[in-house]
C-alpha positions as CSV (number, residue, x, y, z in Angstrom):
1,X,0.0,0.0,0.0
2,X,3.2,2.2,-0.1
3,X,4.3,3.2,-3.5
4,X,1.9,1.4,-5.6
5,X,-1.3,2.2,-7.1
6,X,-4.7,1.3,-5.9
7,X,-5.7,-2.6,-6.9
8,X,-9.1,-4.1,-7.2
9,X,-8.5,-6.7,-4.5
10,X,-6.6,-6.0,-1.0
11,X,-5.4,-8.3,2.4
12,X,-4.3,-7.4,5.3
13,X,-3.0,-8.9,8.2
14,X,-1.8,-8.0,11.9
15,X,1.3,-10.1,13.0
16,X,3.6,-10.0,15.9
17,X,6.3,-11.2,14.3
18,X,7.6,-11.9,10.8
19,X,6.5,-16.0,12.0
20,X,3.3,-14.6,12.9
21,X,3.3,-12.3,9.8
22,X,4.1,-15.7,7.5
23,X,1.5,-18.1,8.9
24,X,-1.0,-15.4,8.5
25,X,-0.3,-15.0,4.9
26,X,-0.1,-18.1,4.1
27,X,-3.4,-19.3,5.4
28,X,-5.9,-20.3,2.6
29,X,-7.8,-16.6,2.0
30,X,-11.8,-16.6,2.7
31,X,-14.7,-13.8,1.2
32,X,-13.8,-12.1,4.3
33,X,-9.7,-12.0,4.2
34,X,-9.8,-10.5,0.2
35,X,-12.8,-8.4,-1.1
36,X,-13.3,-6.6,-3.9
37,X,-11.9,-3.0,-2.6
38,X,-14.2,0.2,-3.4
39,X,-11.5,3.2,-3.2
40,X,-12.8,6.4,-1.0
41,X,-15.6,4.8,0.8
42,X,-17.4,6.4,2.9
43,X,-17.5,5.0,6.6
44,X,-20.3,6.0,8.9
45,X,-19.8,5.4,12.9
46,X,-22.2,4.0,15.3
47,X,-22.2,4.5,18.8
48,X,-23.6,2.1,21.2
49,X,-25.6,2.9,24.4
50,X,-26.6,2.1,28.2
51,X,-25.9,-1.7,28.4
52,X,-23.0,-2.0,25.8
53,X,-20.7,-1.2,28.5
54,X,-18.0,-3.0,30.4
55,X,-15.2,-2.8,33.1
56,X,-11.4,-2.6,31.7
57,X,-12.9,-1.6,28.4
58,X,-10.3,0.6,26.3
59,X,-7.4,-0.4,28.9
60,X,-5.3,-1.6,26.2
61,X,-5.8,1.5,23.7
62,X,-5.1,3.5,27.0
63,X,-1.8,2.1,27.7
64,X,-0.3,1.8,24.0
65,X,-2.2,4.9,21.7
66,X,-1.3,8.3,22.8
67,X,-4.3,10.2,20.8
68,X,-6.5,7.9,22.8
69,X,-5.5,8.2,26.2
70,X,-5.2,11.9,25.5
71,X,-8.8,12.5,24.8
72,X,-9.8,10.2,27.9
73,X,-8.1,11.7,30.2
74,X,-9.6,15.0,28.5
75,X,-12.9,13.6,29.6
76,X,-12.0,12.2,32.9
77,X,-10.8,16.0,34.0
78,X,-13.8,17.7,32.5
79,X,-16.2,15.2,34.0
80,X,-14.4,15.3,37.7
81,X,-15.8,18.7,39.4
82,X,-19.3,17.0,38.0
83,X,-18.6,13.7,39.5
84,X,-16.8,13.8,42.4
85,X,-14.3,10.5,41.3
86,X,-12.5,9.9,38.4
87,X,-13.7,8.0,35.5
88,X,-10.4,6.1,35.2
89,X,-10.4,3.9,38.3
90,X,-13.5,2.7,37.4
91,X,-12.5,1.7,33.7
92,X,-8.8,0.9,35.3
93,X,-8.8,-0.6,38.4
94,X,-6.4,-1.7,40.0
95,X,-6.2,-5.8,40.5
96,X,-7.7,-6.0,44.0
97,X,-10.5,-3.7,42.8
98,X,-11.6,-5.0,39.6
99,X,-14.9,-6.9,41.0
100,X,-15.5,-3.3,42.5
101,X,-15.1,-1.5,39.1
102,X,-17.4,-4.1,37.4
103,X,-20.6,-3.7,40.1
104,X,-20.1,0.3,40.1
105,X,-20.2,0.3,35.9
106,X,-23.5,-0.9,36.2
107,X,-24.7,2.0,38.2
108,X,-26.8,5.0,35.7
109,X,-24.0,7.9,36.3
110,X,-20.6,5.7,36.1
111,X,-22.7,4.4,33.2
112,X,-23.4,7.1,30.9
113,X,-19.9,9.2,31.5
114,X,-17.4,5.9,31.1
115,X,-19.4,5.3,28.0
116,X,-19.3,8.5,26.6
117,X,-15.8,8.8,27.1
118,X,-14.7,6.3,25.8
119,X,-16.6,6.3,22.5
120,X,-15.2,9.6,22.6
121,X,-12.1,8.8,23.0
122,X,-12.3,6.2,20.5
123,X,-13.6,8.5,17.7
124,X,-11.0,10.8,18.2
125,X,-8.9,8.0,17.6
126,X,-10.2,6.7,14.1
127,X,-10.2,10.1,13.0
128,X,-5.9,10.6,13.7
129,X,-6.2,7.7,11.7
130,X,-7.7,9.5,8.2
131,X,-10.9,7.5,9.2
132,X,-13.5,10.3,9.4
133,X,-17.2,9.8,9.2
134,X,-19.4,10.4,6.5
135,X,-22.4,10.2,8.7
136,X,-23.6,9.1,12.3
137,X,-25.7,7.0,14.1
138,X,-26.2,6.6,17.9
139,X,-28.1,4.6,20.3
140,X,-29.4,6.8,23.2
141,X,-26.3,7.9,25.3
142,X,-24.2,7.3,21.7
143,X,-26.5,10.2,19.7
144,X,-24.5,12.6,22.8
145,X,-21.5,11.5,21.2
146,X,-22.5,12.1,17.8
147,X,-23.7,15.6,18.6
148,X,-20.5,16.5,20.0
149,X,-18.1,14.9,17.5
150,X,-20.7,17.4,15.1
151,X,-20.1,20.7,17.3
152,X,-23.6,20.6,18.4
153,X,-22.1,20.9,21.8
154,X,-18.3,21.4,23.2
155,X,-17.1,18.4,24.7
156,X,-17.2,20.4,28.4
157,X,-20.6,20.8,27.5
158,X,-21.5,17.3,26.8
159,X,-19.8,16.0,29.7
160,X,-22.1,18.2,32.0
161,X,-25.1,17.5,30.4
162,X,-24.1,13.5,30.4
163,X,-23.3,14.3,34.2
164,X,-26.7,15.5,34.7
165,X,-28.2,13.1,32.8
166,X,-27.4,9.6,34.9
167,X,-27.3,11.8,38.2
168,X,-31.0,12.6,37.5
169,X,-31.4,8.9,36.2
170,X,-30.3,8.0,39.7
171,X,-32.5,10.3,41.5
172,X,-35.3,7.9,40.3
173,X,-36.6,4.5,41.8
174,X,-34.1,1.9,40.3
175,X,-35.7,-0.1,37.4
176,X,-34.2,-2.3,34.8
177,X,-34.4,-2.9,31.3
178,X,-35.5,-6.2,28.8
179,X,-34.6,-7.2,25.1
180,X,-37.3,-8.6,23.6
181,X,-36.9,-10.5,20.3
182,X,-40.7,-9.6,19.0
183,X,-42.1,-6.5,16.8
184,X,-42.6,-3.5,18.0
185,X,-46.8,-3.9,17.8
186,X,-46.5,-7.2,19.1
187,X,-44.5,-5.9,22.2
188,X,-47.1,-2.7,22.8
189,X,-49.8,-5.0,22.6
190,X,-48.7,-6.5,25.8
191,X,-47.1,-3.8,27.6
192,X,-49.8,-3.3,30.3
193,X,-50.2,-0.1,32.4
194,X,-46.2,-0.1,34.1
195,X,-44.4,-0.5,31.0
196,X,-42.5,1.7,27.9
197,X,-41.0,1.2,25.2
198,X,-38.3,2.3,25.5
199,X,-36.4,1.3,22.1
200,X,-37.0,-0.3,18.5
201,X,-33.8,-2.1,17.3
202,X,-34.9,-4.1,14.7
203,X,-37.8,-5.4,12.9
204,X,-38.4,-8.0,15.6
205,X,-35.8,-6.7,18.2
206,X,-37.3,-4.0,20.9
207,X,-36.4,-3.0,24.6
208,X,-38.9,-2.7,27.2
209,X,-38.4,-0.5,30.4
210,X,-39.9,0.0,33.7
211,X,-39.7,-1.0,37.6
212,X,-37.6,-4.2,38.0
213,X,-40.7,-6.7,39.6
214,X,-42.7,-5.6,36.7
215,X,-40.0,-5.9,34.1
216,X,-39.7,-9.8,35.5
217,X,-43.1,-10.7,35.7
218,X,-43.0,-9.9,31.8
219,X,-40.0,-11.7,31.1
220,X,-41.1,-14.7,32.7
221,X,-45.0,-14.2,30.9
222,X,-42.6,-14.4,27.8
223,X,-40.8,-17.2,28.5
224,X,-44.1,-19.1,29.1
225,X,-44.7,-18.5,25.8
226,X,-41.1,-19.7,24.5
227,X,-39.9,-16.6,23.9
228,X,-36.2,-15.5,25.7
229,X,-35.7,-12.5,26.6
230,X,-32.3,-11.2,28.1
231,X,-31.7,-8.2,30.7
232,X,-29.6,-5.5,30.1
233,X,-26.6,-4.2,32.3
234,X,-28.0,-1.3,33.6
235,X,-30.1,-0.3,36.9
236,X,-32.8,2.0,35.8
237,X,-35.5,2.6,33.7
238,X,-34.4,4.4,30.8
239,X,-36.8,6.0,28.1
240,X,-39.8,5.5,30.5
241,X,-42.5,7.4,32.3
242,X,-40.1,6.9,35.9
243,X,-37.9,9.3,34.4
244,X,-40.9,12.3,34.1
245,X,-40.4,13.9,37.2
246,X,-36.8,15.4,36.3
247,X,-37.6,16.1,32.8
248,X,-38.3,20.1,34.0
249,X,-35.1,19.9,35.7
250,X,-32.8,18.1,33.3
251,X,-34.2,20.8,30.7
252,X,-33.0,23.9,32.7
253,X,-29.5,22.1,32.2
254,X,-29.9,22.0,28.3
255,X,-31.0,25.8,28.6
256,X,-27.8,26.9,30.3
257,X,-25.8,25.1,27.4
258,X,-24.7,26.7,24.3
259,X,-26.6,24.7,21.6
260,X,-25.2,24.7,17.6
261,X,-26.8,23.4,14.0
262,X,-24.6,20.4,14.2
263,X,-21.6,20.5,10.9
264,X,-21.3,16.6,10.4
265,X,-24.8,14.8,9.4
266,X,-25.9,12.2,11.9
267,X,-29.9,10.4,12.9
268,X,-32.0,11.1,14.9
269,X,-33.2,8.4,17.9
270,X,-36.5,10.9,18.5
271,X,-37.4,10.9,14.6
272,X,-36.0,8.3,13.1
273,X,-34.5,10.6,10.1
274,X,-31.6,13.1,9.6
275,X,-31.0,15.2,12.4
276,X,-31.8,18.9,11.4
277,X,-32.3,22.7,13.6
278,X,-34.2,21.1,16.4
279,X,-30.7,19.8,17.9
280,X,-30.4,23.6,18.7
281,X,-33.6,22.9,20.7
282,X,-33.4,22.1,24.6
283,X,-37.1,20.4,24.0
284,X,-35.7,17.8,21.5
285,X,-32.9,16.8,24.2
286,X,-35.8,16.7,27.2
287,X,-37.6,14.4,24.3
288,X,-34.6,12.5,23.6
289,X,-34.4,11.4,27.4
290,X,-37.8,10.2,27.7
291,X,-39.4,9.5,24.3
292,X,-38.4,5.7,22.6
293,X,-35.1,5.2,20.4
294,X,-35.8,4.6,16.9
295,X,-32.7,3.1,16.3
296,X,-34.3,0.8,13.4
297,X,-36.1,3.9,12.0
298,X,-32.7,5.1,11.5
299,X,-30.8,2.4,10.3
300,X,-33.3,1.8,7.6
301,X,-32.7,6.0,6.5
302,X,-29.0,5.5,6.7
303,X,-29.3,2.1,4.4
304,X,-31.5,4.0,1.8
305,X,-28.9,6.4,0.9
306,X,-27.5,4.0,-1.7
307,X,-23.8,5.4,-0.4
308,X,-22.7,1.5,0.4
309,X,-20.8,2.9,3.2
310,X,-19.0,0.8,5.9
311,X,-20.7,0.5,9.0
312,X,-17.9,1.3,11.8
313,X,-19.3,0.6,15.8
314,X,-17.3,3.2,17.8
315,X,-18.1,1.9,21.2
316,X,-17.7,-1.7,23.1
317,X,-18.7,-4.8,21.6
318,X,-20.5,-5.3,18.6
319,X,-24.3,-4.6,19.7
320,X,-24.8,-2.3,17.2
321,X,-23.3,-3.9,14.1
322,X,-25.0,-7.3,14.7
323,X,-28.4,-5.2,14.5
324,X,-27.2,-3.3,11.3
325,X,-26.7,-7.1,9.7
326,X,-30.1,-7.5,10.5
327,X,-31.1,-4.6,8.3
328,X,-29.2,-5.6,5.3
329,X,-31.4,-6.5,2.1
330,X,-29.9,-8.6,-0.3
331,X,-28.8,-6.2,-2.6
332,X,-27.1,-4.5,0.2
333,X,-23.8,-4.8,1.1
334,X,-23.3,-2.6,4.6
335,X,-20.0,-4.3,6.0
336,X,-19.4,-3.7,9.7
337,X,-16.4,-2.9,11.7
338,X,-16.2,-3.1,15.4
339,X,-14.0,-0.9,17.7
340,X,-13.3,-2.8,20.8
341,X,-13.5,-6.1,21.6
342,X,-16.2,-8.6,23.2
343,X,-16.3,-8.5,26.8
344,X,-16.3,-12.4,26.6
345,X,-13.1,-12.2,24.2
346,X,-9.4,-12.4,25.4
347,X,-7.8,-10.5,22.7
348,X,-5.5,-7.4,23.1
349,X,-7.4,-4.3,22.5
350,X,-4.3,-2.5,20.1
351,X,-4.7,-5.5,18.2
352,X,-8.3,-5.5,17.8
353,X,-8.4,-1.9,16.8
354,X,-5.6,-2.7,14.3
355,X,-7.3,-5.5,12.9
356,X,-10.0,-3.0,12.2
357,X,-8.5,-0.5,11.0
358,X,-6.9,-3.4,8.2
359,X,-10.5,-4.3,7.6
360,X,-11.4,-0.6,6.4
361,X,-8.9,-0.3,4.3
362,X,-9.6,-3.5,2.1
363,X,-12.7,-2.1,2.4
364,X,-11.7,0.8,0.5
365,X,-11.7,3.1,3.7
366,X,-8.8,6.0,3.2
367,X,-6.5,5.1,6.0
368,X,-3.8,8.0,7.1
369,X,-0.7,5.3,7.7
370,X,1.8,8.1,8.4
371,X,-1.0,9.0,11.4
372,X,-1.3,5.0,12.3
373,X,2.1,3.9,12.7
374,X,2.8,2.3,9.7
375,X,4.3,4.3,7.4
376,X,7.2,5.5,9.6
377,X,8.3,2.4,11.4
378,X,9.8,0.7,8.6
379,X,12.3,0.2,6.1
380,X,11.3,0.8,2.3
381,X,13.7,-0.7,0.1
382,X,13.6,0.4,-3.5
383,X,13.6,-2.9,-5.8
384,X,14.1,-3.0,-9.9
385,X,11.5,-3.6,-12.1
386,X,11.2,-5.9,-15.4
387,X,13.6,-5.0,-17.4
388,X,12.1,-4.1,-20.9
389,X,15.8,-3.9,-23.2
390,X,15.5,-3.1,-26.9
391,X,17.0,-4.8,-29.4
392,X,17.9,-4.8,-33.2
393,X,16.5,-7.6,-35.0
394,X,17.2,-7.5,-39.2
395,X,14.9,-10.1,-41.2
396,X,16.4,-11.8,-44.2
397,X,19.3,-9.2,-44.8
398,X,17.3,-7.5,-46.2
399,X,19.1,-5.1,-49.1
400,X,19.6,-1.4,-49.6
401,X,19.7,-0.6,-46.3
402,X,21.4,2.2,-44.8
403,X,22.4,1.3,-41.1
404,X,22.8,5.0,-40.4
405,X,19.1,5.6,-40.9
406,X,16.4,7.6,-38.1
407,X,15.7,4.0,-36.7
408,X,18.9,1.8,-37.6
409,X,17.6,0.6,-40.9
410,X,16.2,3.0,-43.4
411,X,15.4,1.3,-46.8
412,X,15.9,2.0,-50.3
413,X,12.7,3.7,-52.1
414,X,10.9,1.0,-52.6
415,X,12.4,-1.7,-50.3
416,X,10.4,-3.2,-47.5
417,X,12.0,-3.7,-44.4
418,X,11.5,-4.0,-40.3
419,X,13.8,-2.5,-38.0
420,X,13.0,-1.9,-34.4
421,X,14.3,-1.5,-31.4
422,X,17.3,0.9,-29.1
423,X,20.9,0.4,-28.1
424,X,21.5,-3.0,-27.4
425,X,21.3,-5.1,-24.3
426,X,21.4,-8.7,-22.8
427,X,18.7,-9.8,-24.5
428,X,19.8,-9.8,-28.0
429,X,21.8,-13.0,-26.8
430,X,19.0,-15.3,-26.8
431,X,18.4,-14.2,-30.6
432,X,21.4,-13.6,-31.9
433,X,23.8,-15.9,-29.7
434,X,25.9,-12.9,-29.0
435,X,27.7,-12.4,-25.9
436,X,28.4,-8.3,-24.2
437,X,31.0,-6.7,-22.2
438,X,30.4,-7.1,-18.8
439,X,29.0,-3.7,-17.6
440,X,30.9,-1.2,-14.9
441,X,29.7,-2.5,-11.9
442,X,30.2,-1.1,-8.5
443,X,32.3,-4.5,-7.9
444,X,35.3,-5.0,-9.4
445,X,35.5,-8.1,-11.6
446,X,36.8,-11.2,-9.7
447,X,37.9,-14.6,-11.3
448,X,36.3,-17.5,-10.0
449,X,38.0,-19.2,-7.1
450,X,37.2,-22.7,-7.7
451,X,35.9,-25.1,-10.1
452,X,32.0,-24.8,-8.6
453,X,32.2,-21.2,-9.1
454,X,33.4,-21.0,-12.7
455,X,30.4,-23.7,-13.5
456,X,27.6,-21.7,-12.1
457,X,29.4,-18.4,-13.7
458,X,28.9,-20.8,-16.9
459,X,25.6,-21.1,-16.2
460,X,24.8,-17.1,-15.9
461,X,26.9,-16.1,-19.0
462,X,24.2,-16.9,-21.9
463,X,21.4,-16.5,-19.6
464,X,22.5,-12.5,-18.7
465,X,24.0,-12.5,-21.9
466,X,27.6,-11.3,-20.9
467,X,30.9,-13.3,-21.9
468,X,32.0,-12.1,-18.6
469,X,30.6,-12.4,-15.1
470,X,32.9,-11.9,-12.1
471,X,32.6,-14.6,-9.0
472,X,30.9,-11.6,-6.6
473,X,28.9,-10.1,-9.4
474,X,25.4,-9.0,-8.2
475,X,22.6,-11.4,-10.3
476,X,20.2,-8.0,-9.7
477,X,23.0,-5.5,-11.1
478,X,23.4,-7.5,-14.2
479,X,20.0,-7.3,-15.2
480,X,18.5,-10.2,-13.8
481,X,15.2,-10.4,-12.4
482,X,12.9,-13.3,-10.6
483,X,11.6,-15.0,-13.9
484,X,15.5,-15.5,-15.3
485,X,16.3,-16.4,-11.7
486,X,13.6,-20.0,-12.0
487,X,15.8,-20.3,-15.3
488,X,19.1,-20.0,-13.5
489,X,17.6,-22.3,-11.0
490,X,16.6,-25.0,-13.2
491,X,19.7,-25.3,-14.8
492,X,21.6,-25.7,-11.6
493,X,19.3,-28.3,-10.5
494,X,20.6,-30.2,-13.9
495,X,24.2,-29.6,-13.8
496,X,25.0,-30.5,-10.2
497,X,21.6,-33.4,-10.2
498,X,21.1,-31.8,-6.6
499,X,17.9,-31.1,-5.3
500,X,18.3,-27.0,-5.2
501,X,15.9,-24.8,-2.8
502,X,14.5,-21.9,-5.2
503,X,14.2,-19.8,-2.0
504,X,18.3,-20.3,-1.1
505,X,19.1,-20.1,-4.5
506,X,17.1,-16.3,-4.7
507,X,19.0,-15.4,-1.7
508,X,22.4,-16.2,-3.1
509,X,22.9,-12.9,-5.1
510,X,26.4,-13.5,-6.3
511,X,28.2,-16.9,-8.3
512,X,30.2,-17.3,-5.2
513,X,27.1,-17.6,-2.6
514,X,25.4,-19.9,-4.9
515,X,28.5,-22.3,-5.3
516,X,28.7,-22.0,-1.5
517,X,25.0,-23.2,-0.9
518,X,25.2,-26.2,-3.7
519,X,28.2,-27.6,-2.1
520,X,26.8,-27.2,1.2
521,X,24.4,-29.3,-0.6
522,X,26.5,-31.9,-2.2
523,X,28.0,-32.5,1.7
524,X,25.1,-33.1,3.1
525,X,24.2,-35.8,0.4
526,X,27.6,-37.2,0.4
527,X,27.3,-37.0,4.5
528,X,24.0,-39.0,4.3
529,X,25.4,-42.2,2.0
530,X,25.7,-45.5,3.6
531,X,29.2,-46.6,3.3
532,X,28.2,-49.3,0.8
533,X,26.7,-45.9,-0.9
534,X,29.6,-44.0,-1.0
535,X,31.8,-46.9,-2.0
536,X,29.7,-47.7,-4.8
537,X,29.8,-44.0,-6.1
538,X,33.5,-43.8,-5.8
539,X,34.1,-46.7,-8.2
540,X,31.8,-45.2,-10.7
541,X,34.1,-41.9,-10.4
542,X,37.0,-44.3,-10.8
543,X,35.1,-45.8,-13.7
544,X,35.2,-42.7,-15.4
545,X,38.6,-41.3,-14.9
């Protein structure tokens, strides 16, 4: 990807190691390893809400990624006069307090600020990485995110509204909320007088809210009928009529906020369509908080556009992408990139973000590699090309030609003739049998030591087309390339009878390192013989003599 043009297909792989790097490539490739690449598409980020979260997420990307851990730690001091604790020894506890970290994520404040932050965080990550969005999507606490990242809000701002937002969540009787795998009307029909709906997923994926005994009393009505439901990670009962009694409150906090017509485009959860002057609205945000998510709504507008754009989850785990794979038709073709791993999953966080980021660009994503790492840390080493030498080539002496003619052979009026080519080269060899002066090389010209040498220098001469070729001349710097190197290699092979390695044989640049490896060779066989074996060969050689 550095140097070269654009191709149709691209791979990419995350190694360790150049053994990891090896294996890697030379596993069998699947759909998923080689796609057809689109160049300069557009990606559009999704961030995940209340429930996604989990302790020691983003620990890995905080210890290794500068740009990350600058932007938590950004959040983590903006959020602390609001808080009272910091963010950080919730996300990264120390050992002897991890089980601590985990029950206190699940509360409605540590919930909605470690989650914000580190989508944050994350975003401001991508985008170091020349992965910016098209458009956004998020999911309840995740549409906060999305405003910001669009200057609807500073991120101060946010993090005091977000503040505000679980504190008030708090402030009301603890509830709980249930994924239920039914349709929307289905799941309304038997909601009953204590329950909301507090969120449309999918076309057969919604979320139901309310007071936690009345929450499972419907859960287990469900199951009765076969149907599972599963409870989310989170202690209240968000996007339902508990949370009415702070409404007035929580919108005096949205007045004292600066609000902006947001620069980036991203859906709404309150309408289901693109987000337009009512962000500047303190009503929308008091509607926002209460009112259900129509996350389907939106992923159905998003889909529509036509735009085919990669689908990047900017958040923990993959909730989000697994219900955007619901919503692809067959014509579609919305691939989905997560951010951070599974909680479930042991795999380093660096190396799950860099998987990802490999994953957008054979998508066709533009990737930034200067930004990512990649471009700087290595060593580019400029290699020849094909050669492409001219040469004269005269057809049946032709006669009443003039060799001093525009292209080497200008005809008599009259006289047809073909001529082609420039000054010659090692190529005219193989059609002519004519053998060149070895070219000024950077090495001087050195006889061959031995009686191995001068047969592989034999061996090069008509092939490079030069009736001389030093011992330590470079195979590369007399023209030759990988295809003549298989020639050179199959002509060893039949003048020594010794099984060569192509792979050694490549590495040997010079007549002297390729003599050194086939007589390596030849010991090893001779080392191997039985001494019947070796008897039995030496008589033949006496034979011969």
């Amino acid at each position: 990807r550095t140097g070269r043009r654009e191709f149709a297909y691209r791979r990419a792989v995350v190694a360790r190691s150049t053994a990891d790097a090896v294996t890697a490539l030379r596993t069998p490739t699947t759909p998923a390893d080689a796609r057809p690449a689109t160049a300069h598409r557009p990606v559009v980020f999704l961030f995940p809400g209340g429930g996604a979260q989990y302790a020691g997420m983003g620990r890995g990307l905080y210890e290794r990624e500068p740009v990350y851990r600058e932007h938590l730690d950004r959040c983590a001091r903006a959020a602390l006069s609001h808080l009272g604790f910091d963010i950080r020894d919730i996300l990264h506890p120390d050992p002897e307090h991890t089980a601590e970290g985990a029950e206190r994520i699940k509360h409605p404040l540590p919930i909605v600020v470690t989650l914000f932050s580190v989508e944050y965080a994350l975003a401001r990550l991508w985008m170091s990485w020349g992965i910016h969005p098209e458009a956004m999507i998020g999911h309840s606490l995740g549409e906060y995110v999305a405003a910001c990242l669009a200057g609807v809000f500073t991120l101060e701002d946010a993090l005091a509204l977000v503040c505000a937002r679980g504190r008030l969540i708090e402030e009301v009787p603890e509830g709980a909320m249930l994924s239920v795998p039914l349709p929307e009307a289905e799941v309304t029909d038997g909601l009953g007088t204590a329950l909301d709906l507090a969120a449309v997923n999918g076309p057969a994926h919604c979320v139901v809210s309310g007071p936690t005994a009345d929450i499972a009393e419907f859960a287990d009505e469900l199951r009765a009928r076969g149907i599972d439901t599963r409870t989310l990670h989170v202690r209240a009962a968000g996007h339902s009529r508990a949370l009415e009694p702070v409404l007035g409150r929580f919108e005096d906090v949205v007045r004292g906020i600066k609000l902006n017509t947001p620069k980036i485009p991203y859906l709404s959860n309150v309408t289901g369509t693109w987000i337009g002057d009512e962000a500047t609205d303190p009503a929308y945000w008091v509607a926002h908080l209460r009112r259900t998510v129509r996350f389907s709504d939106g992923l159905q507008e998003l889909l529509r556009q036509g735009s085919d754009p990669v689908l990047l989850e900017v958040g923990p785990g993959r909730g989000l992408t697994s219900l955007a794979d619901l919503h692809r038709t067959g014509d579609g073709s919305a691939n989905t990139v997560t951010s951070l791993r599974h909680p479930l999953s042991e795999q380093d966080d660096t190396q799950h973000a860099l998987s990802s980021l490999a994953t957008l660009w054979a998508l066709g994503a533009d990737v930034d590699w200067h930004a990512a790492g990649g471009a700087d840390d290595g060593h580019r080493v400029p290699l020849p090309g094909y050669p492409f030498e001219g040469g004269r080539y005269r057809l049946g002496g032709l006669p009443g030609t003039d060799p001093d003619g525009p292209y080497g052979a200008s005809p008599a009026a009259g006289t047809p003739t073909v001529a082609s080519g420039t000054a010659a080269g090692p190529r005219d060899a193989q059609a002519t049998g004519a053998l060149h002066e070895r070219p000024t090389l950077s090495t001087p010209y050195v006889e061959p030591r031995d009686e191995l040498e001068r047969m592989v220098v034999d061996v090069w001469k008509p092939l490079l087309g030069y009736e001389r070729v030093g011992a330590d001349d470079n195979f590369y710097s007399l023209g030759g390339h990988s295809l003549l190197a298989t020639r050179v290699v199959a002509q060893l092979r039949s003048a020594f009878d010794v099984a060569l390695p192509l792979e050694r044989i490549l590495q040997a640049v010079t007549p002297a390192e390729q003599a050194t490896v086939i007589r390596t060779l030849l010991l090893d066989e001779l080392n191997s013989l039985t001494d019947e074996e070796a008897a039995g060969l030496l008589k033949d050689e006496e034979g011969r003599s």
